[in-house]
N, C-alpha and C positions, 0 to 999 in steps of 0.2 A: 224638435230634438236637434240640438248642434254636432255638427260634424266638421272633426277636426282635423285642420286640412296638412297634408305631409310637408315635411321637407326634409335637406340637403342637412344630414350629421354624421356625426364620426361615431366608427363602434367601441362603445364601452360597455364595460359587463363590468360590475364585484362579486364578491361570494358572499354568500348569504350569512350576517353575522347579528339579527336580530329576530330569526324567528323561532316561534316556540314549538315542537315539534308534539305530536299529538297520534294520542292510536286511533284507529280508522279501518274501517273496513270497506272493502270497492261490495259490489255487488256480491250475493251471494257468501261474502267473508263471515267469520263469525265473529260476532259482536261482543267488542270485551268488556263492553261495559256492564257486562249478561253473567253471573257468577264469577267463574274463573276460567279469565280468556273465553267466552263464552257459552259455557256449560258447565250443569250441574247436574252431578248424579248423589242418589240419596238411598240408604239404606233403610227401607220402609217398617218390610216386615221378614222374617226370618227365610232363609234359603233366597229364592227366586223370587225376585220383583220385577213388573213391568210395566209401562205404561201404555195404556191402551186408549185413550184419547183423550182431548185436551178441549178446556172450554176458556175465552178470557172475557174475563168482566168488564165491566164501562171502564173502571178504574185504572186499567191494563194489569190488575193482578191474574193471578194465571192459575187455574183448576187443573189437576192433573188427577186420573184414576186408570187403578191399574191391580193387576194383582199381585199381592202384599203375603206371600206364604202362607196362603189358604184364606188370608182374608179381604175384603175387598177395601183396598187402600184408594183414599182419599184424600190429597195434599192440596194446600194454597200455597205460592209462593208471589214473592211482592215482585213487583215487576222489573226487579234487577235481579232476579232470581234467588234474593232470599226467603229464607222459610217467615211465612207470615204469622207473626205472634198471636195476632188477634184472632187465629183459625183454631181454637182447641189447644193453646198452648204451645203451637210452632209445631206440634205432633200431628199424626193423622188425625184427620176427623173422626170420629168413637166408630168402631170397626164393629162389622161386620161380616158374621162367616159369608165363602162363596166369592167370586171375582167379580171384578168390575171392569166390563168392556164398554161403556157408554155413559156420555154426561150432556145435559142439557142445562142452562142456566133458565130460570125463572123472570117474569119483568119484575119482581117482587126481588130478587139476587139470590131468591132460594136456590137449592143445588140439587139436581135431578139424575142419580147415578143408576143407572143399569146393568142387569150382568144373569148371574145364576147362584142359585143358595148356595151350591158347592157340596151337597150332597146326593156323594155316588151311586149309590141305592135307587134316588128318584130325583133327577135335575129337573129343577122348575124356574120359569122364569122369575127374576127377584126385581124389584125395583124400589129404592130406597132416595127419603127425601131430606136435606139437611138441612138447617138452618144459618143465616149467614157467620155464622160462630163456630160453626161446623160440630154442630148439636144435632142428633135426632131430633125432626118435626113431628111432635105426637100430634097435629092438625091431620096429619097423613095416616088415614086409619087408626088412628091413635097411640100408635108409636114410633111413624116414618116407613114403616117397614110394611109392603105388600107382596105374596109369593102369588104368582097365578100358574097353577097347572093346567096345561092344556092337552097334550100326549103322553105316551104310556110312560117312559121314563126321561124321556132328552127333549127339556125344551131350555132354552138358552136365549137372554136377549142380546144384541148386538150393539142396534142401535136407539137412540130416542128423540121424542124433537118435542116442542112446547107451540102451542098452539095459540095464535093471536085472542083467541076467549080464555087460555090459562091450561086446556084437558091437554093431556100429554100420549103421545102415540110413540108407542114402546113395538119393534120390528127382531125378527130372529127365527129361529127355527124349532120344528114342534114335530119329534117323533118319536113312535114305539124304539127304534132301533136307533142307540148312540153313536152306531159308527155308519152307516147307509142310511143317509136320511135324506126322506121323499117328501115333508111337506114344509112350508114355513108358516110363520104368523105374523098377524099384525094385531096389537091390542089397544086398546084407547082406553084411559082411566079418567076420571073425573076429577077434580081437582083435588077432592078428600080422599083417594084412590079408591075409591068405588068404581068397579066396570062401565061403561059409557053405554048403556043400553040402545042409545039413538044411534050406534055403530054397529052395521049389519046384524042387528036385534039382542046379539046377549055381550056386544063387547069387543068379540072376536074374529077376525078373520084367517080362515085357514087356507090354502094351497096348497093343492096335492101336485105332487110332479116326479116324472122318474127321475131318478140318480140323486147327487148332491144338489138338493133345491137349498140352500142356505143362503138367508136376507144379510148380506154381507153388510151392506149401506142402504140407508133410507134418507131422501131428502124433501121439503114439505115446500112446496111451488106456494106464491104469494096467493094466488087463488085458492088455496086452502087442500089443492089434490096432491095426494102423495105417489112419490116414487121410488120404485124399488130395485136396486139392483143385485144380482145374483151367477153364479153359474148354474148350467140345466144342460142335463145328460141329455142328448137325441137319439142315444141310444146305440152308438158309436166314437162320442165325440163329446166335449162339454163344451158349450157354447156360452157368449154372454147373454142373458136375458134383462130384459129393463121391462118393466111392469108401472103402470098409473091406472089410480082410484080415485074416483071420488071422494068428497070427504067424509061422507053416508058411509063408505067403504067399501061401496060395488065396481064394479071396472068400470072404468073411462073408455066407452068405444070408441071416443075422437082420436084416442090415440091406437093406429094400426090398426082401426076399427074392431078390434076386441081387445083392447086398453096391452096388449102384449107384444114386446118387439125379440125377435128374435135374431141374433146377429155371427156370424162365424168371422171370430177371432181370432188368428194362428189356427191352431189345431188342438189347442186344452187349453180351457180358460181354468184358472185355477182361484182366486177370488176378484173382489170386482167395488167398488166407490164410486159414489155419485154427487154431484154438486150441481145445483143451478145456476146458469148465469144472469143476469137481471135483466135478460132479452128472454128471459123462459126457456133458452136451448137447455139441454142435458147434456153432461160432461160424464164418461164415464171412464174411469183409470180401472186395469187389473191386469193381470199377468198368463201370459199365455205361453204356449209351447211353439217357437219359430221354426227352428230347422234343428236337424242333428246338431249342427255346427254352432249356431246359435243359443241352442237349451232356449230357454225362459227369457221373455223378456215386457220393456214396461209395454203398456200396450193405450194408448188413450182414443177412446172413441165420441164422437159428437152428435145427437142427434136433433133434428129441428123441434117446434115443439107440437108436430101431428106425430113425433114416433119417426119418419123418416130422415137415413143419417144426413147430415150436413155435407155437402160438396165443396164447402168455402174452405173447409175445414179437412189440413192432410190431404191424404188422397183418400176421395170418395168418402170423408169423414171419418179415416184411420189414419194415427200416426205409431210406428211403433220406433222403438227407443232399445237398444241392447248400450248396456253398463259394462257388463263385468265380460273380461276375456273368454273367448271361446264360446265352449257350450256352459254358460253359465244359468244359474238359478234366482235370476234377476226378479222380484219380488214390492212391488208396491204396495203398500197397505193403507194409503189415506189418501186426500188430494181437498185441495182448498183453491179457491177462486181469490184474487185479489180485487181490488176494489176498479182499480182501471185495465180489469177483464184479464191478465195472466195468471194462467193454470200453476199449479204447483201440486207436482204429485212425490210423495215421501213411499219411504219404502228400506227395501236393504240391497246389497249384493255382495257377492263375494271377491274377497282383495285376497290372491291365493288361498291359504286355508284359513282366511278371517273372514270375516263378516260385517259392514262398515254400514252407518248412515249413508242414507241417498236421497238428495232431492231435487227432482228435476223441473226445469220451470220453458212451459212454451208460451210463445207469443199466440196472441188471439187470433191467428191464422193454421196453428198448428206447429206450426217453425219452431224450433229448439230457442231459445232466448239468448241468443249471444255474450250478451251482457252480465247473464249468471253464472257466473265461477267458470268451468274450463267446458266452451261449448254446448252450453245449456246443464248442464249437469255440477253439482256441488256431491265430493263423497268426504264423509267427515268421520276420520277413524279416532275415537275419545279415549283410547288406548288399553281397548281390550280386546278382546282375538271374538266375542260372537257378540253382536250388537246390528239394530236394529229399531229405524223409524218408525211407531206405528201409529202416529198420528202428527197432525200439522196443521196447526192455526194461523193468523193472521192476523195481530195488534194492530189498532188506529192509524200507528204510524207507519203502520208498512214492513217493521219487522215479522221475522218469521220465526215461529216455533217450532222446532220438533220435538217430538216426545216418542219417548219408547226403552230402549233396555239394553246394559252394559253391564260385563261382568269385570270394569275393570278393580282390578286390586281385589278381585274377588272372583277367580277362577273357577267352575263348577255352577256359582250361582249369578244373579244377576239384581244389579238396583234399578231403583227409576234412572233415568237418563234425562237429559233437556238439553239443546242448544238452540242460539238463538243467532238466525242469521242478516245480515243489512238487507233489507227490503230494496226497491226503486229510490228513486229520487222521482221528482215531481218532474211531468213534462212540459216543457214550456209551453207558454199559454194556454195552459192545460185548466180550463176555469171549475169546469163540472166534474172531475179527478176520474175520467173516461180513461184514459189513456189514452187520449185522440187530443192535439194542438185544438184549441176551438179558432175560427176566424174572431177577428178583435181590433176593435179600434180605439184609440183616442182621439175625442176630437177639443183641440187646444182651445176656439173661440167659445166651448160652452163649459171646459173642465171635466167634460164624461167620458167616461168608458162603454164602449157598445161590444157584449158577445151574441155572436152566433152560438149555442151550447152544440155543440157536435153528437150529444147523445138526447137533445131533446127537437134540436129545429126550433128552440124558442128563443128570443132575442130577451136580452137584459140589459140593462144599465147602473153605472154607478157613478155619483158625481166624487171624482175624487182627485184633485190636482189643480193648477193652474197655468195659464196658456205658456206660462215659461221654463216649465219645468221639464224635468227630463224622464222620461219613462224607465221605473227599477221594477217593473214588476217578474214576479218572482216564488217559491215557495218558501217563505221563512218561516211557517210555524210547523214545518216538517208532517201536514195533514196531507199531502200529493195535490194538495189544489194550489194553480198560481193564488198570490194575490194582489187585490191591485196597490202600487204602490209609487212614487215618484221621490227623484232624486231632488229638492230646491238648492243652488247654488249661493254661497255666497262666504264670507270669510271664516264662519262659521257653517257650512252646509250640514242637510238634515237629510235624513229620508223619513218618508211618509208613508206609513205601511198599514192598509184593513188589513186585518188578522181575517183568513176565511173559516178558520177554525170554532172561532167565538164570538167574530165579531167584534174585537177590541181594536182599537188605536194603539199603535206602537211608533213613536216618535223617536228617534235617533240619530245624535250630533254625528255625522263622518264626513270627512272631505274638504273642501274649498272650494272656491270658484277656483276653474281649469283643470278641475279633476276631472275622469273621463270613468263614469260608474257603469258603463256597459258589461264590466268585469264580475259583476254580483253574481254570486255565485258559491257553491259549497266546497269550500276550502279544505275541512280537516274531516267532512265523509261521514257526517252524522244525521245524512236526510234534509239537513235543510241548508236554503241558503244565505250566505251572509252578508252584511255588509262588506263592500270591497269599493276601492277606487283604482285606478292605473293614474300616477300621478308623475306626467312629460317632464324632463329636464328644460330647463326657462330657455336657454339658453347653449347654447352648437354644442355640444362635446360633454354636458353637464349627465350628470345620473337621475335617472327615472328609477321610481319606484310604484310596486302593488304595496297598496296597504290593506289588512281584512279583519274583522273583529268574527274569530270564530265563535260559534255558539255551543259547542263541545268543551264540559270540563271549563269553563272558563267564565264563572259567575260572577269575578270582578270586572268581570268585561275589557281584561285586556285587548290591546291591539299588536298584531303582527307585522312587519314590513320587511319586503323582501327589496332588496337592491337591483334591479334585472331590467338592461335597456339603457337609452338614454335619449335626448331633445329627439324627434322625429321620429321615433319609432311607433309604432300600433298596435296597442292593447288588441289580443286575440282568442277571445276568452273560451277554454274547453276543457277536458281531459284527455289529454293526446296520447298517455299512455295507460288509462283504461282501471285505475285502481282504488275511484271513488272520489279522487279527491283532484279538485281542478286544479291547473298548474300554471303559475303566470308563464305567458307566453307573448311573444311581441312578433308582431312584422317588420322588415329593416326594407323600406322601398330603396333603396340608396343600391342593394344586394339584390332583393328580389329574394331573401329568408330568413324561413320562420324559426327563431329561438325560443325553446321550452326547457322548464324547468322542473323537473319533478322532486316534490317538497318531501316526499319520504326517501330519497339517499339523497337530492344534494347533485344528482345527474343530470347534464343536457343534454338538448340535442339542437342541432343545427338542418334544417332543411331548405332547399332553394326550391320554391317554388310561387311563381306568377312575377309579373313586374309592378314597376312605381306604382302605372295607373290603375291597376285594379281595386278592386273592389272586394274584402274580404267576407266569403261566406263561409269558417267553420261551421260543421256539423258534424253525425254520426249519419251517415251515408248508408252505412254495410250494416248498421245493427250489432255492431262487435265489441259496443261498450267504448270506445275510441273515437274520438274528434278526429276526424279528416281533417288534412287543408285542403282548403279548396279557394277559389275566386274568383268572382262574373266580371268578365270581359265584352261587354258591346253586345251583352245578348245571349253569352254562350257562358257557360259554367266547366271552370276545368277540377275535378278534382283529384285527388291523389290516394287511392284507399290503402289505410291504415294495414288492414289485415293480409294485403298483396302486393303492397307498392305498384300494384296496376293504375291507370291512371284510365278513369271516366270523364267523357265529353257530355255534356247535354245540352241541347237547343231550347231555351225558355225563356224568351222575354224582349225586349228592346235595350237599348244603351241606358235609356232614360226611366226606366221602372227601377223599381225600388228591393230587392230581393228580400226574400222572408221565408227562409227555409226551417221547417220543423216538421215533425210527424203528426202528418193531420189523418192518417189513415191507421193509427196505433199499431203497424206491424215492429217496431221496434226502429225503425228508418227515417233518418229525416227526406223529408223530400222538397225538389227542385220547385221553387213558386216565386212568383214576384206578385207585386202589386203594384195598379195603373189607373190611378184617376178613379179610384172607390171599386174597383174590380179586382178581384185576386184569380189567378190563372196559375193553376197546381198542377205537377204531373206526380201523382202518386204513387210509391213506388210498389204497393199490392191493388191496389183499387180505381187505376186508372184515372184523367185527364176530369180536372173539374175544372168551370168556369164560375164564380161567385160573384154577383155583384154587392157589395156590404158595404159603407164607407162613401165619404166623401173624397173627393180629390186633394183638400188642405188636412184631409186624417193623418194620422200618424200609426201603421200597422206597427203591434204590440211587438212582434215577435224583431221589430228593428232596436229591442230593450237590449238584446243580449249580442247585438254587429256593432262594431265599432262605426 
């Protein structure tokens, strides 16, 4: 990789008079490209609608069901959030009396919605099967439609899941008494919805327990065993309970040796959501009672996967979360896993005498997420006074869904609701979309790429570049996975990019020879990243320019170019002020600072930090969604955090090592690493000091794609 060497220029700056300015949303934002300004709310069915949970397809269109004014409403929307024609005429799917609190998608795209008939006299569980046209499936006992009674008058399902052989397990509660209920159920059907008789012999299973035993959330472990989560009266107190079965449908002793974990959470757990993460732990969100001062708040709990909580995780495997002022009535009702392991838990709380969307997102240590909207926490008021999240998905791409109920422009009642918020960006050198940097090489005399996968310990290869070329790898099909890619130089320069999404080649004219493509990167805040060059003034005094072809809205493939810098200065490629979208930025050795431009008003800033000789390591240090300056001096790392203007020292390395700072431990943190002669020596900033031998001494470490 060439590195280009400093010198002695004079400062010039112009104002930005060719670039195209673009909506964007940082982390956590809502995404406009999602309805209107990012949300859509829909009047279903008469009086009160809402939406109770959310399924998305391969396709990213989007399943919504909820209840529709007595009946159980059923919506597809396209994945910009219009209503999908092709689903029953853009109308709900052919209704059905009774609500619908649960949706499973089929491997077939059939549609799998659960809930209760809606008759008051005798609630029975209902579970109804659609076709992808959103037609009753008369294959499904031959109308789509199956009620199973189990208790005297209240049984109700909550939730459902689809089962690797096709039978479907339907979870919820099953008692004499509507309002005190002591038992719940689990049922399994068979594909035709015939009762699964190889399921604890006629189908069913029931759970007797004092006080509020209700199956709030069920989620179905890759080994086939189900889990359940709930609150359960002790007989003082409501507590969380978490429950696993076999798939027979008897307890699992491995877990808590009589498959039941029993947990005190606050002092009243009031309901409770569960997710697996794809290491088998259990995730549980629910709400519980803090303090007088406190009221209610979110509460997420972790357990390993024998039933015992997680210590990695919070404290002692509890994190709790208070939203709303005071003694509030802070309320979660779903939570979703992302693909590079951060929690996202949805819910509601109250904003004075309103009631707002809430969604909070932690890092895979338990830590609030920085980088999501204001201190881990996003509240999204759609401009009605009582509204509320009660479910939340998770698109291919990383965007996020909420779904649940707004009375806006409609006082007394309420419609479905939707928003949809910017997901992550892909982490660098992020190859197996872990949310963990993987170690990674190229090695120039063979053309290959070598990862260590961080979530496997397996090594891969891909032969993809050649020995002159410059490393752009990068995520540009916006799937959270780098991929690999290389910058070739020349009067026409190109980049070279595997798609990790499909698999395709993606060839693209940008640059010249003397461009400096370390700057790639995601410009206009749409998940992925774009071509970019940082393009030097030739000559003392002359004007530098970033060029970037965003990939937002911009299908002619225009190009943007900002005027910023000039001969001698250094490309410093980040987000220094944290709002999605990177910002040219330059180093001035001549000053010893760093000039940033933020491309949504047009603002800069000027900061003095390090000299000539250094060596420029931004990163995000603090996890605050913000590029630090920082830069290694002879061994030692100075940097300057963004969030404090405190200024961190670290001891890592020699003069002569190579630094390569990114988050290899996915706390949301980059951390302090160099590399030496095929050896990478990391000090991480949750998971302590690693030594890695990977690499040759003539490799070229990946993560020196994104240092000038």
């Amino acid at each position: 990789m060439k590195k280009r060497p400093y010198s002695k220029i004079s400062i010039l700056f112009l104002s930005i008079t060719s670039m195209t300015v673009l909506s964007y949303a940082a982390q956590g934002g809502l995404d406009t490209t999602f309805g209107t300004n990012g949300i859509v709310t829909t009047q279903v069915g008469a009086n009160t609608n809402y939406v109770n949970s959310l399924a998305i397809q391969p396709d990213g269109k989007i399943i919504a069901v909820g209840s529709a004014g007595g009946m159980m409403g059923v919506r597809r929307y396209n994945s910009d959030g219009a209503p999908d024609t092709a689903f029953n005429g853009a109308v709900t799917a052919v209704q059905v009396v009774g609500d619908a609190l649960g949706v499973a998608l089929q491997a077939d795209g059939k549609i799998v919605v659960v809930g209760n008939n809606g008759n008051p006299a005798n609630v029975d569980i209902k579970v109804i099967r659609y076709n992808t046209n959103g037609a009753l499936d008369s294959t499904f006992d031959g109308d789509g439609i199956v009620e199973t009674p189990i208790g005297g008058s209240s049984d109700v399902a909550f939730a459902v899941k689809i089962q690797p052989d096709g039978k479907i397990l339907v979870s919820g509660r099953s008692d004499s008494d509507p309002v005190f209920v002591n038992s719940f159920a689990i049922v399994r059907y068979n594909t035709n919805g015939s009762l699964d008789t190889t399921f604890d012999t006629d189908g069913i299973v029931i759970v007797l327990g004092p006080g509020n035993a209700i199956t709030d959330s069920m989620a179905l472990q890759s080994d086939g065993k189900i889990v359940i989560a709930h609150n359960y009266y002790t007989g003082s107190a409501y507590a969380l309970t978490v429950l696993r079965y076999e798939s027979d449908g008897s307890p699992d002793t491995s877990f808590d040796n009589d498959g039941r974990v029993l947990t005190t959470v606050g002092t009243n757990v009031e309901q409770a959501y569960v997710a697996i993460q794809k290491d088998g732990k259990i995730v549980v969100a629910c709400s519980s009672y803090t303090s007088n001062a406190a009221g209610y708040d979110f509460w997420v709990v972790r357990y390993n996967t024998d039933g015992s909580t997680d210590d990695t995780f919070g404290n002692s495997g509890l994190v709790v979360t208070p939203i709303g002022a005071g003694a509030a009535f802070d309320m979660p009702r779903s939570i979703a896993i992302q693909a590079n392991g951060k929690i996202v838990v949805g819910g509601k709380s109250p904003n004075g005498s309103n009631l707002d969307f809430v969604a909070v997102r932690y890092n895979r240590n338990g830590s609030l997420d920085m980088k999501w909207g204001t201190g881990g926490v996003v509240r999204t008021d759609l401009g009605g006074s009582s509204e509320a999240m009660n479910a939340v998905a998770i698109q291919t791409n990383g965007r996020i869904i909420g779904g649940g109920e707004s009375d806006v422009g409609s006082p007394g009642t309420r419609k479905f609701a939707l928003a949809r918020y910017s997901g992550d960006t892909g982490e660098t050198s992020d190859f197996d979309r872990d949310g963990q940097s993987d170690i990674s090489v190229f090695r120039p005399s063979e053309g290959t790429w070598y990862v260590l996968a961080s979530s496997s310990g397996s090594i891969s290869g891909a032969k993809w570049g050649l020995a002159t070329d410059e490393l752009a790898a990068a995520d540009y099909d916006g799937d959270l996975k780098t991929d690999f890619a290389v910058w070739r130089s020349g009067a026409a320069a190109s980049l070279w990019i595997l798609n990790s999404f499909d698999s395709t080649v993606r060839l693209e004219q940008f640059g010249q020879t003397g461009d400096d493509p370390s700057v790639i990167a995601d410009y206009d805040g749409d998940g992925k990243a774009d071509p970019a060059v940082f393009r030097p003034g030739a000559v003392a005094g002359q004007q530098s320019y970033f060029y970037y072809r965003g990939s937002f809205n911009n299908a002619s493939g225009n190009t943007s170019f900002v005027p910023w810098g000039s001969s001698g200065d250094i490309a410093a490629r980040g987000d220094y002020n944290g709002d999605g979208r990177f910002d040219p930025t330059i180093f001035r050795p001549a000053n010893g600072t760093w000039y940033s431009l933020n491309l949504n008003n047009n603002s800069s800033t000027a900061t003095q930090w390090g000299i000539s000789t250094d060596r420029l390591v931004p990163a995000d240090y603090t996890g605050d969604g913000k590029t630090d300056l920082a830069v290694f001096r002879n061994g030692t790392w100075f940097i300057l955090k963004s969030e404090s203007g405190l200024v961190q020292y670290a001891y890592g390395g020699i003069p002569t090592d190579i630094p390569v700072p990114t988050d290899y431990d996915g706390d949301g943190r980059a951390d302090v690493a160099v590399y030496r002669n095929g050896t990478w020596y990391i000090q991480q900033s949750t998971a302590g000091e690693r030594t890695i031998p990977f690499g040759l001494s003539t490799d070229i470490p990946t993560p020196t794609s994104y240092l000038p």
